[in-house]
C-alpha positions in Angstrom: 55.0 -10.6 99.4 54.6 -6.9 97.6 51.5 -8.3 95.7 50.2 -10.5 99.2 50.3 -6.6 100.8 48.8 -5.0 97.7 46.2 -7.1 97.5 45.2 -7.0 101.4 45.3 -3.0 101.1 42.9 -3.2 98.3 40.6 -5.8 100.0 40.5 -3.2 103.3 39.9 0.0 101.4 37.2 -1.8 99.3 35.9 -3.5 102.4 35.3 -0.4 104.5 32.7 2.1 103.5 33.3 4.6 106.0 36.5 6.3 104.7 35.9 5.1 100.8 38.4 7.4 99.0 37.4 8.9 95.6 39.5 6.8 93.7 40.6 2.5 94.1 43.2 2.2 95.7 45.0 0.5 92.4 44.7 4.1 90.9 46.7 5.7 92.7 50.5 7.2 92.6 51.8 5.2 95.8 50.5 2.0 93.7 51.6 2.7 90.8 55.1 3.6 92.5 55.0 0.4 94.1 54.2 -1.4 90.6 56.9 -0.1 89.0 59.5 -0.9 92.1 58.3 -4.4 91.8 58.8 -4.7 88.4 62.5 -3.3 89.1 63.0 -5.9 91.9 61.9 -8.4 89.6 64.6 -7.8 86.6 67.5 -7.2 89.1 70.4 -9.4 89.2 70.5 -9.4 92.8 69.8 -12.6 94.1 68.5 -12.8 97.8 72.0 -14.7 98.4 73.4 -11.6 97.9 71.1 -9.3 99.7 71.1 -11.2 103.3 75.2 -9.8 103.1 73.7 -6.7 103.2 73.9 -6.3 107.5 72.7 -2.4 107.1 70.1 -4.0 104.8 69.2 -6.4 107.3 69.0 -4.3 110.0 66.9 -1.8 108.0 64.4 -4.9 107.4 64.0 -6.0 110.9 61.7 -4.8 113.5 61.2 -6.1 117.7 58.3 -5.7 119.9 58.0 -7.7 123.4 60.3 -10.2 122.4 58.5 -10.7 118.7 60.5 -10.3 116.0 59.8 -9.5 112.1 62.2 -9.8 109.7 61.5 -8.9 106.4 65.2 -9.1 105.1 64.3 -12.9 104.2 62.4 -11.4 101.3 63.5 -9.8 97.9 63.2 -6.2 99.4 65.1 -2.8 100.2 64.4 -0.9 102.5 62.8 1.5 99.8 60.6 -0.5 99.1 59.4 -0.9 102.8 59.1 3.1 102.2 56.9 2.7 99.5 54.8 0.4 101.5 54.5 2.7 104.4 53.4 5.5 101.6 50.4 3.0 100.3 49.4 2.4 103.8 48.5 6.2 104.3 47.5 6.7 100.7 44.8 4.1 102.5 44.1 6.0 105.3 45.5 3.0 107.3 46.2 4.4 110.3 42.5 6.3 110.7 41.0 2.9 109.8 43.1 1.5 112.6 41.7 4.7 115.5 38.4 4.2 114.2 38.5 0.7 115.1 40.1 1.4 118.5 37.6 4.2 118.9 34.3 2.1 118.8 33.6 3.1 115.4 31.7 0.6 113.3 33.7 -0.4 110.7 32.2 -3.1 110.4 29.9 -2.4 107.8 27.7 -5.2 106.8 26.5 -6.0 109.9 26.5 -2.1 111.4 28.9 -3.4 114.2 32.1 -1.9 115.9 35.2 -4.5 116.3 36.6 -4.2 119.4 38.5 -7.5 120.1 41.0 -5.3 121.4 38.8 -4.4 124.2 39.6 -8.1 125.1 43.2 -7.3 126.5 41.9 -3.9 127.7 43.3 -4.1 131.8 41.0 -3.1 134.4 40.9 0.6 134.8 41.2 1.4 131.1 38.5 2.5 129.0 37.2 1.5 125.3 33.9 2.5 124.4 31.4 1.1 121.8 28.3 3.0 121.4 28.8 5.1 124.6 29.6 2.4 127.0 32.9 1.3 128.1 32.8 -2.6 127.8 36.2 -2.9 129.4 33.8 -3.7 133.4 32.1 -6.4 131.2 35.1 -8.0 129.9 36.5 -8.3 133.2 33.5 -9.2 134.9 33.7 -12.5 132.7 37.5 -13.3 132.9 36.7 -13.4 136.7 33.9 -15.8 136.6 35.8 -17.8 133.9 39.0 -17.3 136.9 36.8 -18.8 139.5 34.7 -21.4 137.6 37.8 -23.1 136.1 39.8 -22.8 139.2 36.8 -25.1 141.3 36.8 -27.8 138.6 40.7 -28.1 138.4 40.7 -28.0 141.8 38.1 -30.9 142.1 35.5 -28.7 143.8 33.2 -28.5 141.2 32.7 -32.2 140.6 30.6 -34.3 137.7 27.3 -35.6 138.6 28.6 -38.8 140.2 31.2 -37.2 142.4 34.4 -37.4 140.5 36.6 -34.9 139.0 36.6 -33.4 135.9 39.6 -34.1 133.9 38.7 -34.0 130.6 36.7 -31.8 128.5 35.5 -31.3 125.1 34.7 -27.6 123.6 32.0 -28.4 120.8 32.2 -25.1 118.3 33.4 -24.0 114.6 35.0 -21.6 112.4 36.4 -19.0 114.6 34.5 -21.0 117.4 37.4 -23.7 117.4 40.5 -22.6 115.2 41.8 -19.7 117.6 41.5 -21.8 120.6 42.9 -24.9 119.4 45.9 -23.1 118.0 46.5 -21.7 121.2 46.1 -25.1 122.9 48.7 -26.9 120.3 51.2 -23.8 120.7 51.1 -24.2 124.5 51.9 -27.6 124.9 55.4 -28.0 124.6 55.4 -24.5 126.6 57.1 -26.1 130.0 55.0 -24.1 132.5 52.0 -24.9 130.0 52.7 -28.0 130.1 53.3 -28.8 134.0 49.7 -27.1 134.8 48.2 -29.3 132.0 49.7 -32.2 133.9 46.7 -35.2 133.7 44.2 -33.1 132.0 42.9 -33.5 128.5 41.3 -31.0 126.1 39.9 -31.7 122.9 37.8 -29.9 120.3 34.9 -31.1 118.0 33.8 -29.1 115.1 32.4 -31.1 112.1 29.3 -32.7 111.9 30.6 -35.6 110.4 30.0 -38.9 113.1 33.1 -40.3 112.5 34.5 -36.9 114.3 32.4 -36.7 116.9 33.4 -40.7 117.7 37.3 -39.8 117.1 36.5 -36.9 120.0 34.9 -39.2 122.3 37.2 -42.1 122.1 38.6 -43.0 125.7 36.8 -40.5 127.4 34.6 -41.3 130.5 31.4 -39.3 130.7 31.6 -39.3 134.0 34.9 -37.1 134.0 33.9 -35.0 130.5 32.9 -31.2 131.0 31.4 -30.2 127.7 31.9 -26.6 126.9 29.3 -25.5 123.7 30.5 -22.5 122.1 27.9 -20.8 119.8 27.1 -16.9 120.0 23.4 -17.6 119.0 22.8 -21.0 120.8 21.9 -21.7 116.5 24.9 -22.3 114.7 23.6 -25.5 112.9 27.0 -27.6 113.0 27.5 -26.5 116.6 23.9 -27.5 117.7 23.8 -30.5 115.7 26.8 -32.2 117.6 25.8 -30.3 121.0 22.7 -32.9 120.9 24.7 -35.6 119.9 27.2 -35.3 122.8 24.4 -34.4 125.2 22.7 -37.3 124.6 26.1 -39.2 125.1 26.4 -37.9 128.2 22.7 -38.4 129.1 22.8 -42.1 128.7 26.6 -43.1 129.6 25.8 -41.4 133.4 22.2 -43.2 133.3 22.9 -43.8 137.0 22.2 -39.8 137.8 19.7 -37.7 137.8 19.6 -36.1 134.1 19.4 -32.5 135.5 22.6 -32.5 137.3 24.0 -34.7 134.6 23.7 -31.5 132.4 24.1 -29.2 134.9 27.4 -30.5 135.9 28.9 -31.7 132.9 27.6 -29.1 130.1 28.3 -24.8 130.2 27.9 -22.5 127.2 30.0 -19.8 126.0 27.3 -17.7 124.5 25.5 -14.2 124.4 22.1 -16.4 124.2 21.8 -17.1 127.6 17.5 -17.7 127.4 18.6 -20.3 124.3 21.3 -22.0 126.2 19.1 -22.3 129.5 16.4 -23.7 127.0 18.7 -26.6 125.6 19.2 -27.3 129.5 22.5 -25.3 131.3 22.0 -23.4 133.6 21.9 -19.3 133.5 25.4 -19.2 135.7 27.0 -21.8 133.6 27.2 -19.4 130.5 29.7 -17.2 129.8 29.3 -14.3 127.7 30.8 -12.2 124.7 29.7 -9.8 122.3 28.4 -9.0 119.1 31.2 -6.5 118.7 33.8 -9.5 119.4 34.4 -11.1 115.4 34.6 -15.5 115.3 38.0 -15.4 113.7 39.5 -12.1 116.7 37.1 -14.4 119.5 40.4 -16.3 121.3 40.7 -13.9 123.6 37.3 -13.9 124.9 35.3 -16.9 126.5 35.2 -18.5 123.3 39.3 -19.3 123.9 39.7 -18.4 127.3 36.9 -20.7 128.9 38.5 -24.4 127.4 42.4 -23.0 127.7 41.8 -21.9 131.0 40.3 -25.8 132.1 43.4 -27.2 130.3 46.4 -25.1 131.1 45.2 -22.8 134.4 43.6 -18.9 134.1 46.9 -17.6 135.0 48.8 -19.4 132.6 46.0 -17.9 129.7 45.8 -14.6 131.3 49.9 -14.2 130.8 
């Protein structure tokens, strides 16, 4: 754990050019403190048995927030050492790192962007700003649409091309495109309200480019009851593309019967900030839902990219709590 944390401090302070202090973080006191502690913890004869007897120990080690709990007592640690940790994290000018992020700031470096995926859970009537402008209207103004589109096809209101409802639905993406959402979807499907809304619905995800994946994904379904949701920020992530013409074409000739316009226009949306590029491959301008470049793959759950396909599956108020 100590060298997990020590490592990740190192990686941030290296990372972030902004607040680059004259020295690595390896060289300094609080490090070296911490080195020496470890090397303590390491020759001690106290075995972890031992410790977890320890309830003021345990106590010290624990910490609760909205019903989430971290305990830290499971590991070989005093509550020094969580001291010495706190010490490293300013030493790192943690907690400006943190305000600058919350602040708009761009910390992210490399590409000259802010990170703002906290702007994502902003509630209405709260302000975060990113380059002047509050983004929190924006964010909203998309969860409603998402609210409202999602509610008509669950509803059976927005129907496929051939009049029947759309039960199932595949969200083509990758990378941070795919894993956030599809942990969400897996952790909320033994959840029992989760679970009731869900009730004869079917959400699955396709994200390599290998055919054997995209067959797996397609196995069973009907075209005529699939809603295809293509996640790509660009409209030109190659592995996303590659299998968003491979299901299009799927869908194209298994609902042969309907005009190919309102095949696509019923049965495909985008989650993208490309709209010209997804209205070239063939969905429609209202069918794509937008985030931003300040919104990072891997912090993207929370925006479209997770909201959109959970939201179809489980209900927007089900995502939204």
């Amino acid at each position: 754990l100590f060298w997990v944390v020590l490592k990740c401090f190192a990686i941030f302070i290296l990372q972030d050019s902004i607040t680059m202090p004259s020295s690595l973080i390896n060289e300094t006191s609080q490090w070296k403190r911490l080195e020496e502690h470890c090397a303590t913890l390491k020759q001690s004869s106290h075995h972890l048995r031992i410790l977890l007897q320890d309830s003021a120990r345990s106590d010290a080690l624990s910490a609760e927030h909205e019903g989430i709990v971290l305990d830290f007592s499971r590991e070989n640690l005093l509550p020094e050492s969580m001291d010495m940790l706190f010490d490293l994290a300013t030493a790192a000018g943690l907690e400006e790192k943190r305000n600058n992020m919350a602040n708009g700031v761009h910390i992210n470096a490399t590409e000259d962007r802010a990170v703002m995926h906290v702007g994502l859970r902003c509630p209405k009537g709260k302000s975060l700003f990113v380059d002047g402008e509050d983004v929190v209207p924006a964010v909203h103004n998309v969860l409603d649409k998402i609210a409202d589109f999602s509610a008509r096809v669950r509803s059976g209101e927005w129907l496929g091309a051939t009049g029947k409802p759309l039960t199932n639905v595949l969200s083509i993406g990758i990378g941070g495109s795919y894993l956030g959402p599809e942990f969400v979807f897996e952790a909320l499907r033994t959840d029992p309200a989760a679970s009731k809304e869900a009730t004869g619905r079917n959400l699955r995800f396709l994200a390599n480019v290998d055919p054997v994946d995209a067959a797996r994904a397609l196995a069973g379904l009907d075209a005529e009851t699939t809603l295809v949701v293509v996640v790509s920020k660009t409209f030109t992530t190659a592995e996303t593309m590659l299998n968003a013409r491979t299901i299009k074409k799927w869908l194209l000739d298994s609902v042969a019967c309907a005009d190919k316009s309102a095949v696509i226009r019923q049965h495909m949306i985008a989650v993208s900030s490309a709209i010209p590029k997804a209205v070239d491959f063939g969905i429609s301008a209202e069918n794509v839902f937008g985030f931003w470049d300040w919104v990072g793959g891997r912090f993207s759950v929370c925006s479209a990219v997770g909201v959109m396909p959970l939201s179809l599956q489980y209900g927007f108020p089900i995502v939204q709590q």
